[in-house]
Every structure is written in C-alpha cells, then in structure tokens.
C-alpha positions as CSV (number, residue, x, y, z in Angstrom):
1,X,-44.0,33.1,75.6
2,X,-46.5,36.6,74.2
3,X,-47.1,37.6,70.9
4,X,-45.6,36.9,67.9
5,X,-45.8,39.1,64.9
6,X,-45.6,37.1,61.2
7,X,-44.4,38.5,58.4
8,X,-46.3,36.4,55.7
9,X,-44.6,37.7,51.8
10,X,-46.3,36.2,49.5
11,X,-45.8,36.8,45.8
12,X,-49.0,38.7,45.5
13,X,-49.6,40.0,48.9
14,X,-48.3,41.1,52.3
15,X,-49.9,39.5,55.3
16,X,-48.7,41.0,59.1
17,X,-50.2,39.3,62.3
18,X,-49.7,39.2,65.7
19,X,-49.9,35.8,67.1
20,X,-50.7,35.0,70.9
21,X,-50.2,32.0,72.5
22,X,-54.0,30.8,72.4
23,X,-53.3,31.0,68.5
24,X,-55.5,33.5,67.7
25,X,-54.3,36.3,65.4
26,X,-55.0,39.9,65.3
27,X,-54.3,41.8,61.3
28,X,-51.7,44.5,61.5
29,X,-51.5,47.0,58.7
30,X,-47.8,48.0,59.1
31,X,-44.8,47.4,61.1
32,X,-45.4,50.7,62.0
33,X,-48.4,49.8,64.0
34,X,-46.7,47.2,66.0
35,X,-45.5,48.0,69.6
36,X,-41.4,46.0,70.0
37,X,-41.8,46.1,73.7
38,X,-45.3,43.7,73.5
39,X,-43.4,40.8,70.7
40,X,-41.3,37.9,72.1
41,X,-40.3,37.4,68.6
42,X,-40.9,37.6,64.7
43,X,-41.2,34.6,62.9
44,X,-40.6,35.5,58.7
45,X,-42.3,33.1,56.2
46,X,-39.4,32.3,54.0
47,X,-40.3,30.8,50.8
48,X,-37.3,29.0,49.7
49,X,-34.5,27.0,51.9
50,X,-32.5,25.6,49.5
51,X,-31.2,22.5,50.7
52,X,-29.0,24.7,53.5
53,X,-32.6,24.9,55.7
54,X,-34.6,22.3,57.1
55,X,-35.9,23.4,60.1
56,X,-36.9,27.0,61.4
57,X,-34.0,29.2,62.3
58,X,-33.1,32.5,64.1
59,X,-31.7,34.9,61.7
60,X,-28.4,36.4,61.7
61,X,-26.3,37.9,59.0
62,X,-25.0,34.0,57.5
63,X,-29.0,33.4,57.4
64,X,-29.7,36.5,55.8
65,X,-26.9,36.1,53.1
66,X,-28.3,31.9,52.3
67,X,-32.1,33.0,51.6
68,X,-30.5,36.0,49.7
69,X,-28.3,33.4,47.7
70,X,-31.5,31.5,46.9
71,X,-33.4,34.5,45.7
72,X,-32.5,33.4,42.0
73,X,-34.9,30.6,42.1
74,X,-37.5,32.2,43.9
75,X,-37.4,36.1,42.7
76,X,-41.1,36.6,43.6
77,X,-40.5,35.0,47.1
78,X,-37.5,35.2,48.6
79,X,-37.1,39.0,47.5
80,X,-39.8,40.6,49.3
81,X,-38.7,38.4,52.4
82,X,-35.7,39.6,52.6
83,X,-37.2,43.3,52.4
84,X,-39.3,41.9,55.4
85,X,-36.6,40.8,57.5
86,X,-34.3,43.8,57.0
87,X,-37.4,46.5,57.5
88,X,-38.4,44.5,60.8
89,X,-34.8,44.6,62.3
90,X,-34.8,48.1,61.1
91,X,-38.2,49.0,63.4
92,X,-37.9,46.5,65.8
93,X,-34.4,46.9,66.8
94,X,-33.3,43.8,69.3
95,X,-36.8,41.6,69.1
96,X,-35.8,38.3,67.8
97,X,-36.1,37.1,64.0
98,X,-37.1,33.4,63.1
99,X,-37.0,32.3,59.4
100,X,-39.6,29.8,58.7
101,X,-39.0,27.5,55.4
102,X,-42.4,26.7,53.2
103,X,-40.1,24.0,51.8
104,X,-39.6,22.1,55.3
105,X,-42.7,20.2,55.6
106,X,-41.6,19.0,52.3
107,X,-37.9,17.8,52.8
108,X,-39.8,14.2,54.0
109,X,-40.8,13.4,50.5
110,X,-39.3,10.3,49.3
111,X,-36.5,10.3,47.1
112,X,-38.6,8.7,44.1
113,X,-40.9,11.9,44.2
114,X,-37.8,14.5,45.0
115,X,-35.8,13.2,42.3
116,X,-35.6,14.7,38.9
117,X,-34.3,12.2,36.1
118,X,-31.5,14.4,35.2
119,X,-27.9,13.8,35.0
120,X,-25.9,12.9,38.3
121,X,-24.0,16.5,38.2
122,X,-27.2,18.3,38.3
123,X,-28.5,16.8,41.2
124,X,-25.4,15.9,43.4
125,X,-23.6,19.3,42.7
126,X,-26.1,21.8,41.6
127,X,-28.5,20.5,43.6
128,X,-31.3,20.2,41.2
129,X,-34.1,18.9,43.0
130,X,-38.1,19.2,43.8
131,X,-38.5,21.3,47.2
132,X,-42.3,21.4,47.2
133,X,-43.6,25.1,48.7
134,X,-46.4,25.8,50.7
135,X,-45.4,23.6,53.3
136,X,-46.8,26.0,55.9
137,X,-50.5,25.9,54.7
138,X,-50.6,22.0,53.7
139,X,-49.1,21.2,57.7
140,X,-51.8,23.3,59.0
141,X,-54.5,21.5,56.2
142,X,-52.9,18.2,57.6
143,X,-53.8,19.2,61.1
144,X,-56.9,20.4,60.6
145,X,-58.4,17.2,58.7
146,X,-56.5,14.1,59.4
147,X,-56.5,11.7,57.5
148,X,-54.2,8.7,56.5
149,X,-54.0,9.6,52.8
150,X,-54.7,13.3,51.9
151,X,-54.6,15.7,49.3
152,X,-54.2,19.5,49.7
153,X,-55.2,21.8,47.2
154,X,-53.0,25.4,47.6
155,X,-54.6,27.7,45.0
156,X,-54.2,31.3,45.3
157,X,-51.8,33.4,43.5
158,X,-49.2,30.6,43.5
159,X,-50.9,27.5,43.4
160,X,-49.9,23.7,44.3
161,X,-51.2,20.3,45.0
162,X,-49.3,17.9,47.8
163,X,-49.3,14.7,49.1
164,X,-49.7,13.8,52.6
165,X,-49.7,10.2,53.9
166,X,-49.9,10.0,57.9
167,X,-49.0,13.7,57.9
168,X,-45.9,13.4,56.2
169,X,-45.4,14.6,52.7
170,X,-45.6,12.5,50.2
171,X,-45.3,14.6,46.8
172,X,-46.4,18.1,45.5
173,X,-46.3,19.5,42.1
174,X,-44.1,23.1,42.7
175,X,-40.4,21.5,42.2
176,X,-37.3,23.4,41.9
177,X,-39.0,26.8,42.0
178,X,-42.7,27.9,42.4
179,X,-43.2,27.6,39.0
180,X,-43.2,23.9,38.3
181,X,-46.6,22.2,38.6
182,X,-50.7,23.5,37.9
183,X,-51.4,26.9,36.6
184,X,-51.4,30.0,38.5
185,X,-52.6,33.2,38.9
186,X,-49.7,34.6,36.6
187,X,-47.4,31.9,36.7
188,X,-47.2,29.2,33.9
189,X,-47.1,26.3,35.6
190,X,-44.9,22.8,33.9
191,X,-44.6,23.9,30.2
192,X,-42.9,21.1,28.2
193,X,-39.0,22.6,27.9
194,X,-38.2,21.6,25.0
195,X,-41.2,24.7,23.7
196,X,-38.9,27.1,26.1
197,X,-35.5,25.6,24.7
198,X,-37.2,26.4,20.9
199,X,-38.2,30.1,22.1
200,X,-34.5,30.9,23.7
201,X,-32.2,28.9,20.5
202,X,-35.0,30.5,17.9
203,X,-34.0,34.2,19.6
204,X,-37.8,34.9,20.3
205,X,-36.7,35.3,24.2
206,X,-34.0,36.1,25.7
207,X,-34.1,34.4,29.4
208,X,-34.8,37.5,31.2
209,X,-38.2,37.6,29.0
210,X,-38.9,33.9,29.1
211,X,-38.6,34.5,33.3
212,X,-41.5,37.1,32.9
213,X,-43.5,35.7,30.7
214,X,-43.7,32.6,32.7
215,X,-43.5,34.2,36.2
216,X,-45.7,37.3,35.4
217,X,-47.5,37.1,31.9
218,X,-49.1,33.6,32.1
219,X,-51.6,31.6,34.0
220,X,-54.8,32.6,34.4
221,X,-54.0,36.0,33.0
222,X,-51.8,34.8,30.0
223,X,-55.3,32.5,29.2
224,X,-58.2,34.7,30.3
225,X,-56.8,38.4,30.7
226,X,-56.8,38.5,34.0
227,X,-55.0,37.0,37.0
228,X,-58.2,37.0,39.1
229,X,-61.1,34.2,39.5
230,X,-63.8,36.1,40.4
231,X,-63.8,38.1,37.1
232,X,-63.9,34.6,35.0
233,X,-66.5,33.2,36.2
234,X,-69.0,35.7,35.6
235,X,-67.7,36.1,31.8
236,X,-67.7,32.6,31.3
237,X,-71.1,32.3,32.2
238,X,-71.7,35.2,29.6
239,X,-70.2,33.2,26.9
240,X,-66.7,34.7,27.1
241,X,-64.9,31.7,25.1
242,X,-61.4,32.7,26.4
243,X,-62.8,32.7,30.4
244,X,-64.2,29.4,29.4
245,X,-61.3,28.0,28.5
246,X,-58.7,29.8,31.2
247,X,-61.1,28.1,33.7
248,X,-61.3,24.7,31.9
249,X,-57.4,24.6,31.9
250,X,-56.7,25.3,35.4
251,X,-59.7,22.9,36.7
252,X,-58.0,20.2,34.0
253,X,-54.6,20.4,35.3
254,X,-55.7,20.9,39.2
255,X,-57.8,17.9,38.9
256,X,-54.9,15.4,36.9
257,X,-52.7,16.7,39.6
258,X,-54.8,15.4,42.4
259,X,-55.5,12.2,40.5
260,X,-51.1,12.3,40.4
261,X,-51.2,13.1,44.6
262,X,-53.7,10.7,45.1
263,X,-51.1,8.1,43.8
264,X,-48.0,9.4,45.8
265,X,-50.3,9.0,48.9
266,X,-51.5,5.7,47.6
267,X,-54.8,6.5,48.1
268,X,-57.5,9.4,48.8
269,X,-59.5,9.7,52.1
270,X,-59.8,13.7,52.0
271,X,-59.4,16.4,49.7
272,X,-58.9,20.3,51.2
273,X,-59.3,23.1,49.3
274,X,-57.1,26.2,50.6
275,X,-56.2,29.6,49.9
276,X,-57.6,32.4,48.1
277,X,-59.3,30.7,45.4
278,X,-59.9,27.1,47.2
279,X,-61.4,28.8,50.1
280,X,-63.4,31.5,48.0
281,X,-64.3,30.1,44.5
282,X,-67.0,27.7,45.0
283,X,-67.5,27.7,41.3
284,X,-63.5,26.3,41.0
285,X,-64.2,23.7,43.7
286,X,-67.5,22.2,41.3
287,X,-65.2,22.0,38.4
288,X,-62.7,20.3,39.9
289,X,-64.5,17.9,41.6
290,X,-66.8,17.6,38.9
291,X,-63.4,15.6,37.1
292,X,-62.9,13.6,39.9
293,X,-65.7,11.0,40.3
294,X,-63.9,8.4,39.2
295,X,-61.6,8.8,42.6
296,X,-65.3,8.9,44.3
297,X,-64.7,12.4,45.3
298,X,-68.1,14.0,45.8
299,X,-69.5,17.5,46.5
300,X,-73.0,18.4,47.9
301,X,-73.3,21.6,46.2
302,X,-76.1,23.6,48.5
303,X,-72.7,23.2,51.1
304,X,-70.4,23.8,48.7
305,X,-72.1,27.2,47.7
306,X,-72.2,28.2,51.2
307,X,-69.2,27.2,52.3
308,X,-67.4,29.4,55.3
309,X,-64.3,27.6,56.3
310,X,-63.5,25.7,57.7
311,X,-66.3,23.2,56.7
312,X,-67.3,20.3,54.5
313,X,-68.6,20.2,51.5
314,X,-68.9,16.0,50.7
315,X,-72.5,15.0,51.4
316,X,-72.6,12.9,54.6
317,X,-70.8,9.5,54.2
318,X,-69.1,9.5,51.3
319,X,-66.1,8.3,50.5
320,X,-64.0,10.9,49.6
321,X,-63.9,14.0,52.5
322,X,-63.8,17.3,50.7
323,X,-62.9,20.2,52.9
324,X,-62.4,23.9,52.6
325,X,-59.9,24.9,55.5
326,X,-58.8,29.0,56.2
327,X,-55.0,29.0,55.3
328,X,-53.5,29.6,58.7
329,X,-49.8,29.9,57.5
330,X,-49.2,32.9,60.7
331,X,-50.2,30.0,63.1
332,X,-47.8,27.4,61.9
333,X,-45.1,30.3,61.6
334,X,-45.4,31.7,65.3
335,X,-45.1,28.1,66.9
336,X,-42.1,27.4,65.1
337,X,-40.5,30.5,66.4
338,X,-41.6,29.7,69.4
339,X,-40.3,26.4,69.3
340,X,-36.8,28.0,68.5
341,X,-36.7,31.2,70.7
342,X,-37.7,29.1,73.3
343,X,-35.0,26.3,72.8
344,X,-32.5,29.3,73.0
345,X,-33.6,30.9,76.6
C-alpha cells in the first residue's frame, strides 16, 4: 500500500503529510497540493472517540455523525476534524477516509485510573469517564524508548502526562475532555469545581464564559500573558515576576503529575519529553527535572541544551532515562489506516 495523507487538527495548528510506506513523511501545505490519484488513503487524527470508538475506522456518514455528536466535549478538537474530513472528501472525491481516535491507546487503562468517584448514573448512563488524549504521540514515545515503566510528557498547546507500563497505558492526567489535568498553553488545566460551581451560582459566568475562560483565556496565557514559552523565558530571566511565576506553575504541576504517573506505572525507568514545548524548551525540561530528584531523574544539561530529537538528555548510567522524542503522530496515523484499508481489500 502508497502514500497516505494525515490530516493532523490540532487545537492550535493544522499539520498535513503524506506518509509512504518506509514511514517517512513529506509536509503538505494544503489539500490542494495533494494529487488523489497518488493516496491509497487518508487517515484523520480524531481527538475524541467517546466510548462508541476503540479502534481506527473507515468513515462513513454514521462515523461522521458519532465524532460530530462528541464535539461538545471536545470543541477545540473534534470541530476542526470534522471540517478536515468533510473538506478532504470534498477534494479528494472516492480516496478512502480512516478516523484515528487519540483516546484509543488509552481505552487499556485500568478501571481504578478510568474511573471518576461520581455517582453510578454518571458513569453507567452518561458515561462520565477519563479517556486520556494524545494517545497517538505517547504509542509512538512508547515505541521509540521502551521501557517497562514509562512516563510521557505531551506538552504543546494541549498538554498531558500518561502512564505506560509494558506499553500499555496505565494513566494520563486529560480525563473527560482535554481540559482536565497540567496547564496548558490556553487551557486551565484541573481547577478545583467547587471555585467553577461558586463562579456559575454567584452569576460571575454564565457556562458559555466559564467554557472560554478555561478553554481559551487560561494557562500559560491567563498566568503570563501569553500562550507561548519562548516569550517567558526570556522575561523571566529579566525579572518579569508574572513569567516567573506562569513558568513555576506549569513546571510545579508537570512535575507532581509525573511523580502521580510514576505511581500508576509503579515505577519510573524513562521519562520523554514530546511536543512543541518538550521537544523545544530546554529551559522547561531543567525545571522540571530540576523537581524530580527525589525519583532520581537526572539531566546532563550541556545535552539537554543541545538537544535535537530524538536523543538523550540523562548523563550516562543513570537511573532515570530522560528522552526528548519528535512527536510522530502522522506515522502512528497512516499505519492504522493501513491496517484498516488493508483489512477491507
């Protein structure tokens, strides 16, 4: 089976790549650019599943309707892929479409770290449960630094922290929604609910503005002003007391959530860093590693300053691998959709 073209919508971005069957990937600006009669298939990051998808699936109008269904608990996600999926069938006419569910690596968790302690009705008819997301990047992280107890570190403009023991999942802090869990770029993160239950009963927010201030007005710019790592640093360094402390926060809560990981995996032999900021913020790496000696996680920091992924950045023999890996979501997409076109020929 050829090329397959990945449509990777993110909540910040737009990624399209063409995938051959050696697994190396070639950036396309537009689906414009992209020739139907050279694809064997399109394989659609889809952010939620719901508990309706498992496993990858070709996509027909019932599986267009269910990830439009679940757009309510995903607005920044689901959305835009469903714009993906319609404006591919739109250009690429008969070429087959795969959906490919970031909560699927995730649906191995064990009930003890899936379940919420909320009443029966909730979670056996409304199915209120943790789904975990970014379950595309942490299976590739898996693969690309085995290990029999890992953590993977997901931070970019949604950011998470999961649990992988012998390549399964084990735990991650993104729940229901993407919001749950550390802080983000402009997401909240976990913000005690009885403070949002005083801002909707006291009439300060109504719940569409409590859904934008937490999806789109906190995080790293609700702290420091800006959604964007690079600019912190620098001001911090300056003195900037707000930088200081947006960057204290997110190291804070990254770091107690691997030190939470590290138990759902019952142990740590490796720690990856991923995404935009884990693969580019070597200053972010420092001070969250810097919090985590007492796991004996170690950084050698001439490597960790020069870091290109994939590499290492733990001094040689230490207890505690720390790795920065390239996200290679398109990878894990396109054989999954190879996996199901080819079942179906």
């Amino acid at each position: 089976m050829g090329r397959i073209l990945v449509v990777n919508a993110g909540s910040t971005s737009l990624k399209l790549s063409l995938v051959a069957e050696t697994e190396t990937s070639e950036a396309v600006g537009s689906l414009a650019e992209v020739d139907p009669g050279g694809l064997d298939g399109v394989a659609h990051r889809v952010v939620h599943g719901g508990q309706a998808f498992r496993d990858p699936v070709v996509i027909d109008d019932e599986v267009l309707a269910a990830v439009r269904g679940l757009e309510e608990v995903a607005p920044l996600h689901n959305a835009p892929a469903i714009h993906g999926i319609e404006e591919a069938a739109e250009r690429l006419g008969a070429v087959p479409q795969v959906a490919v569910f970031d909560t699927a690596f995730h649906a191995s968790m064990p009930a003890e770290a899936a379940t919420y302690a909320v009443p029966r009705r909730w979670r056996e008819e409304w199915g209120i449960r943790r789904y975990g997301f970014h379950g595309l990047s942490v299976e590739w992280a898996a693969e690309r630094v085995p290990a029999s107890r890992l953590v993977v570190c997901h931070l970019g403009g949604g950011c998470s922290v999961s649990a992988v023991r012998d390549g399964r999942s084990a735990g991650t802090t993104m729940g229901f929604t993407p919001l749950e869990g550390v802080p983000m770029a402009t997401r909240s993160g976990s913000v005690d609910p009885g403070a949002l239950l005083h801002l909707l009963h006291t009439g300060k927010l109504d719940a569409d503005g409590l859904d934008r201030a937490l999806n789109e007005e906190s995080g790293l710019l609700g702290l420091g002003g800006t959604a964007h790592v690079r600019d912190l640093g620098p001001r911090a360094a300056e003195g900037d007391e707000e930088a200081s402390l947006a960057l204290g926060v997110f190291s804070l809560r990254v770091a107690q959530a691997v030190a939470e990981m590290t138990v759902a995996a019952g142990g740590l032999d490796a720690l990856v860093f991923t995404a935009g900021i884990g693969e580019g913020s070597a200053l972010v790496r420092r001070l969250v590693c810097e919090r985590l000696g007492f796991l004996r996680v170690e950084l050698d920091d001439a490597l960790n300053d020069s870091a290109e992924p994939d590499a290492d950045v733990s001094p040689p023999g230490s207890a505690v691998r720390v790795a920065v890996v390239r996200a290679r979501e398109d990878v894990v997409a396109a054989r999954a959709a190879r996996r199901v076109l080819s079942r179906g020929a």
